[in-house]
N, C-alpha and C positions, 0 to 999 in steps of 0.2 A: 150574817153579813158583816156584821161590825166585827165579829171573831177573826174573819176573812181579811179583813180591811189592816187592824191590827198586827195579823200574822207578816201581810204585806210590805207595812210599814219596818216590821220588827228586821225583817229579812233587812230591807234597802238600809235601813241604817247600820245591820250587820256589814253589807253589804262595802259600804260608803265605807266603814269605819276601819274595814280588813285592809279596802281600797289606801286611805290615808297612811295605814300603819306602811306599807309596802313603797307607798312613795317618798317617805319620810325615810329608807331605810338608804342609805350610799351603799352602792354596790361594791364586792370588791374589787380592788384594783388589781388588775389582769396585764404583768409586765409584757407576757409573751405579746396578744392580742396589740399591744402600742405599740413595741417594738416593731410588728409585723407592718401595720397602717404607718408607721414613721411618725409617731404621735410624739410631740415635747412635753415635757412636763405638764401643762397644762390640758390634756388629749386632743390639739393643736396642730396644725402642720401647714403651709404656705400652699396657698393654689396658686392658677390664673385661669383670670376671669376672660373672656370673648365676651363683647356685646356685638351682635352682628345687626348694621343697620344698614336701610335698602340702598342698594349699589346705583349704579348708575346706567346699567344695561338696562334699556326697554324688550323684551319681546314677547310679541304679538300672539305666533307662534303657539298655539296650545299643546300641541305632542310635544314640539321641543320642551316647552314649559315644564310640563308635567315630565318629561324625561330627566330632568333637570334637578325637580325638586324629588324624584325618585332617587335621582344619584344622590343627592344631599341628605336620603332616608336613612340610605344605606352606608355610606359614609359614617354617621352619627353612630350608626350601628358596631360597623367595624372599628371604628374608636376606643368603644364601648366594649366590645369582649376582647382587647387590649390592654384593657385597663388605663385606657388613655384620657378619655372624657368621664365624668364621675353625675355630670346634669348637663341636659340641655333639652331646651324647649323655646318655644315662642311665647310671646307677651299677648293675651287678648286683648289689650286694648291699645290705640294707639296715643305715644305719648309725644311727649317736645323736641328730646331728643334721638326721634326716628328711630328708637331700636326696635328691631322686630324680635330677636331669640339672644339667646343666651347659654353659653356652652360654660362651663365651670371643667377643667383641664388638671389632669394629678402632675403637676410638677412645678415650680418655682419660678423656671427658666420661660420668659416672654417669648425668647427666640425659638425653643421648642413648641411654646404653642403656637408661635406664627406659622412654620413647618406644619404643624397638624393640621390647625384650621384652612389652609390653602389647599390641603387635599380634599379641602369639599367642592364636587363640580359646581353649584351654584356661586362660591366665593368665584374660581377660578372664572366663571361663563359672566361677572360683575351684578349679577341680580344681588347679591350680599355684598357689602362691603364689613370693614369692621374695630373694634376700638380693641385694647389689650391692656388690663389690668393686675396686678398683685392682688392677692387679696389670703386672708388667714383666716379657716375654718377649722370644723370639727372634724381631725383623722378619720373619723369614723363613716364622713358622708359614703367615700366609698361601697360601707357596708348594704348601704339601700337599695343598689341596682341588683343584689341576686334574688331580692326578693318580687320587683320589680314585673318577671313575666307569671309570678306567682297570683297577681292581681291584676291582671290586663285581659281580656278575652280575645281582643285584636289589639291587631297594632298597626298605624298609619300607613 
């Protein structure tokens, strides 16, 4: 048992230690890869942000409702294999400044994403309303939505 225990141990700090070696290591630098994402120097690149917070439409309506926020699914979707939208989801919890989701947009220009975000039937129908930020992340977020339906078994 204690040979077992040892061998265990032996393994995980093997383990741990290849783990350490490999995160200590800087990867190299891939110009094609930045160039392609529009990375600056820093693997950097300008987004904008959407914070959508609750509009000012009430309705009551359950079909319409849910047809609504079906359009707003699909929306988010068609964005999405455009390469238009790069994140977006809703907030679990509620905060001060009313925002319910958050759409994160590949491009610099506010006025493009005010165009984009108003092609969602719930913005257009006022259940959303919404705020428009700049904001500078890693080029590379884009890369995480192809993996995306690789780990989802459904989807909303």
């Amino acid at each position: 048992m204690a040979s077992k225990i040892l061998f265990i141990l032996s393994l995980t700090a093997f383990t741990f230690s290849f783990a350490q070696e490999k995160k200590n290591e800087k990867p190299k630098f891939n110009q094609e890869l930045a160039t392609s994402l529009g990375a600056d120097q820093y693997g950097m690149k300008p987004y904008t942000i959407v914070m959508l917070t609750t509009g000012t439409a009430k309705i009551e309506d359950k079909t319409k409702m849910g047809a609504l926020m079906k359009g707003h699914m699909e929306n988010i979707g068609k964005l999405a294999n455009e390469g238009k939208i790069v994140v977006a989801g809703p907030f679990l919890e509620k905060n001060k400044e009313n925002y319910r989701g958050m759409f994160i947009f590949n491009t610099k220009s506010m006025e493009e994403a005010e165009q984009w975000v108003k092609t969602d039937p719930a913005v257009q129908a006022g259940i959303f309303s919404y705020e428009i930020f700049p904001w500078y992340g890693s080029a590379a977020l884009p890369l995480y939505l192809k993996h995306h339906d690789e780990i989802s078994k459904e989807n909303p």
